[in-house]
Backbone as CSV, one residue per row, in Angstrom:
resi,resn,N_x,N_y,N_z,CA_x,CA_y,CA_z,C_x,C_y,C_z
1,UNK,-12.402,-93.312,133.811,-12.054,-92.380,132.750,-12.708,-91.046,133.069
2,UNK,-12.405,-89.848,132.980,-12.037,-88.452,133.185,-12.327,-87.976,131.705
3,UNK,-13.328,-87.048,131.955,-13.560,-85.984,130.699,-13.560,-84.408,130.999
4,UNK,-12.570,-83.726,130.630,-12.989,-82.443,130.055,-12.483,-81.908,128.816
5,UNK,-13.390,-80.690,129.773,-13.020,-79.571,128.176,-11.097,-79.159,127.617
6,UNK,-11.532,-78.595,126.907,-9.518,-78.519,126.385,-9.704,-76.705,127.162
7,UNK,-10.827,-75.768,127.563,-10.692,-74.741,128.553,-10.281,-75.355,130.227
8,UNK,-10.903,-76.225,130.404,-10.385,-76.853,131.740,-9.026,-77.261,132.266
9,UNK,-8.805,-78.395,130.738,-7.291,-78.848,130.604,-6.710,-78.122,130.590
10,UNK,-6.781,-76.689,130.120,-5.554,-75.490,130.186,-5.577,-74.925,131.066
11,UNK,-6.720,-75.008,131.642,-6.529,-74.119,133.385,-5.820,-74.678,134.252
12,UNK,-5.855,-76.109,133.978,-5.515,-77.031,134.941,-4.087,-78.350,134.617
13,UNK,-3.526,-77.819,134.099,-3.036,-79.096,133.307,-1.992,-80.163,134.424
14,UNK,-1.738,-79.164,135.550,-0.895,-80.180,136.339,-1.735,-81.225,136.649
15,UNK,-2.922,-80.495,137.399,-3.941,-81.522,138.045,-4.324,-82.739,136.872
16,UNK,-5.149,-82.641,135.824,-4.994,-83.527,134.914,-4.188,-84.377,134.296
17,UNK,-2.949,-84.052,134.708,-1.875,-84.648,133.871,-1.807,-86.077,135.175
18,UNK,-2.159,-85.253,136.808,-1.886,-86.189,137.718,-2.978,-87.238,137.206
19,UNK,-3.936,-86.881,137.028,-4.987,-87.817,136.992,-4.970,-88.844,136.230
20,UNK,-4.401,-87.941,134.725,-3.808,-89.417,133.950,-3.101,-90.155,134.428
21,UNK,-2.356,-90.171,134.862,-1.411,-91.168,135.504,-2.045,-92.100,136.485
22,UNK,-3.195,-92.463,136.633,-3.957,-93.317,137.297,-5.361,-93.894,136.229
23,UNK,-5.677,-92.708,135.536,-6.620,-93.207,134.309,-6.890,-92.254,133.139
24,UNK,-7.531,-92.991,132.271,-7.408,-92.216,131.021,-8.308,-90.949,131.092
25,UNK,-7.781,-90.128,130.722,-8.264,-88.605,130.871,-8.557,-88.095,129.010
26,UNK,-9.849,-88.222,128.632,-10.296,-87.888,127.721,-10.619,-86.000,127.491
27,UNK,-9.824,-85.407,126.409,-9.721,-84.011,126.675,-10.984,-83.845,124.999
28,UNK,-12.131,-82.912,125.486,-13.018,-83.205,124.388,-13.164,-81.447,123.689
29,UNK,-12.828,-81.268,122.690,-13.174,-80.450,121.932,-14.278,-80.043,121.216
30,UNK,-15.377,-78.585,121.885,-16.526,-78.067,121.526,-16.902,-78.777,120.483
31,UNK,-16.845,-78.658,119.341,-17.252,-79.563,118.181,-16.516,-80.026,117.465
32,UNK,-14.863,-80.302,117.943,-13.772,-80.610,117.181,-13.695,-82.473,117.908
33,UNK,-12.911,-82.696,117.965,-12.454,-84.447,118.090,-12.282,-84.138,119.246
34,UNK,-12.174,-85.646,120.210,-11.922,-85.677,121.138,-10.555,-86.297,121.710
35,UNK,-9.857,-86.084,122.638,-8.514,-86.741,122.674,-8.273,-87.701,124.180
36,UNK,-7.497,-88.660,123.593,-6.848,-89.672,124.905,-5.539,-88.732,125.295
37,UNK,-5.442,-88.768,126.411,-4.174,-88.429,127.664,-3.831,-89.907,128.140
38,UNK,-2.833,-90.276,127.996,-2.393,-91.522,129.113,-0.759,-91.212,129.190
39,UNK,-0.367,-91.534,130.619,0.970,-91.708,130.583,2.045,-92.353,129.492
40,UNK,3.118,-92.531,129.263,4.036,-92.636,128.268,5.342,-93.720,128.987
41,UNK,5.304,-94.696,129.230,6.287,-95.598,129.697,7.191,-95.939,128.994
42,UNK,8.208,-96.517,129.021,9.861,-96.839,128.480,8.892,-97.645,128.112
43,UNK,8.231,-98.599,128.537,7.774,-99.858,127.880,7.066,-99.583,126.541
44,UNK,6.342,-98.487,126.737,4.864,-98.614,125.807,5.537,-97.919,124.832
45,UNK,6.934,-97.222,124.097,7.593,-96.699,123.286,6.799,-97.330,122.016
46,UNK,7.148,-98.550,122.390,6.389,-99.050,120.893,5.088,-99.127,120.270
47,UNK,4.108,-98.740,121.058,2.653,-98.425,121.277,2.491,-97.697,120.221
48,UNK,3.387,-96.637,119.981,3.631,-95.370,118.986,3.350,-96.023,117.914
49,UNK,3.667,-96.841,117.527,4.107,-97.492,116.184,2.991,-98.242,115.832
50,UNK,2.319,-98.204,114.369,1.146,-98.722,113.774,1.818,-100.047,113.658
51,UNK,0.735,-101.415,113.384,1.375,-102.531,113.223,2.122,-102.541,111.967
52,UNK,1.870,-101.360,110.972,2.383,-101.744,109.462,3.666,-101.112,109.614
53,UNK,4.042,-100.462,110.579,5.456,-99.513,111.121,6.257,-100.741,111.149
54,UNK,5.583,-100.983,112.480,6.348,-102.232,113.209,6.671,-103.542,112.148
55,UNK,5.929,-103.587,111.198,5.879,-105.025,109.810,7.173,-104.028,109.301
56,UNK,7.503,-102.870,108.557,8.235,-102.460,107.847,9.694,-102.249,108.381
57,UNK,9.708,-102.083,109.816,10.814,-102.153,110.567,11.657,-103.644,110.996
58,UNK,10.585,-104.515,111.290,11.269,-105.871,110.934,11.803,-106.589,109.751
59,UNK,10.830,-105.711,108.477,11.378,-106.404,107.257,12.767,-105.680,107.150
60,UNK,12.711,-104.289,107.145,13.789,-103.796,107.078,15.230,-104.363,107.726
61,UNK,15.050,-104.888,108.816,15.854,-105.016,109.908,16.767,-106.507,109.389
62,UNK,15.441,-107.569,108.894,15.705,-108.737,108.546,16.744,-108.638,106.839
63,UNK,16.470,-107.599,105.933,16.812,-107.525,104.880,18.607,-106.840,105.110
64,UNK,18.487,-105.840,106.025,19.995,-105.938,106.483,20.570,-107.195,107.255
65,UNK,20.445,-107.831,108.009,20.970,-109.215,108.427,21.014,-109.869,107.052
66,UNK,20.475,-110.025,106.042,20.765,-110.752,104.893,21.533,-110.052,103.788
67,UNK,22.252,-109.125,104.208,23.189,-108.537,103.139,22.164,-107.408,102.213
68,UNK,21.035,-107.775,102.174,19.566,-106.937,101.104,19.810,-105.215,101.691
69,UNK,20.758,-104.382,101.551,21.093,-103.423,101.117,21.314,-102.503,99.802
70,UNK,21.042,-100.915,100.329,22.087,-99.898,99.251,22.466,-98.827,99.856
71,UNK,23.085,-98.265,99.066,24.299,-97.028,99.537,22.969,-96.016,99.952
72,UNK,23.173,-94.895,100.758,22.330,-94.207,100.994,22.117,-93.331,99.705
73,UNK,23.202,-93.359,98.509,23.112,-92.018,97.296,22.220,-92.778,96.399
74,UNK,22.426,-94.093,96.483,21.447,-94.857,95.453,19.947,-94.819,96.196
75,UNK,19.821,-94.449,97.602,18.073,-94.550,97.903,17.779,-92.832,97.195
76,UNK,18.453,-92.261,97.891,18.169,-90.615,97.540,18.293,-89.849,96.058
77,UNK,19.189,-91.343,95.038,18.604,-91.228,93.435,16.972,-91.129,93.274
78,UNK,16.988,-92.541,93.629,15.936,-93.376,93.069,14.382,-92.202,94.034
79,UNK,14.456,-92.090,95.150,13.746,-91.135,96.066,13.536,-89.522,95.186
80,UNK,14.038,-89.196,94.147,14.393,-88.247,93.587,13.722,-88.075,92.381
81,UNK,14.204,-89.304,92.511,13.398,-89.957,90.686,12.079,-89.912,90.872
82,UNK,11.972,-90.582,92.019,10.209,-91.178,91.797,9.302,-89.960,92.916
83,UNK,9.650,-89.263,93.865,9.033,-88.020,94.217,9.983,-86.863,93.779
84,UNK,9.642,-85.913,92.794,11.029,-84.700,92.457,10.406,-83.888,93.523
85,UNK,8.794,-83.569,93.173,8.080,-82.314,93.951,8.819,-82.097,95.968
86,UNK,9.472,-83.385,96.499,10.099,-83.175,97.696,11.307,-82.845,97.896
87,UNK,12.070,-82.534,96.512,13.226,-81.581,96.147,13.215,-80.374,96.176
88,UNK,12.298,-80.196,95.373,11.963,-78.698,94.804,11.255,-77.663,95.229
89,UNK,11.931,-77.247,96.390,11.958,-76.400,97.653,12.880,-75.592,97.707
């Protein structure tokens, strides 16, 4: 694992970017957070996804295979109803 600064990483970003691609390249901010770099594979797409994503996407998925639907005007009622303040823009 590989550490620099986020002044380095910008000087340099090809070189670093190569580096990730062999190991994790930690980019650390003066007194702010520090960050992971790792490559991005077709595989690891789902990596993205928190396990409670991934729980809500299967329920979802399973509730359409069982007919457990609604019209999209009846989500964007009820979505309306119960947050207005994301209308009222």
């Amino acid at each position: 694992m590989k550490t620099v600064s986020v002044t380095e990483f910008r000087g340099n970003i090809k070189k670093y970017l190569d580096i990730a691609e062999s190991e994790k390249l930690v980019i650390h901010r003066g007194k702010g957070k520090s960050f992971v770099i790792i490559p991005l594979d077709d595989e690891d797409d789902n990596s993205l996804l928190s396990n409670e994503q991934k729980q809500a996407i299967d329920k979802a998925l399973d509730d359409v295979a069982n007919g457990r639907v609604q019209s999209h005007q009846d989500v964007m009622d009820e979505t309306k109803k119960r947050f207005p303040h994301l209308f009222n823009r």
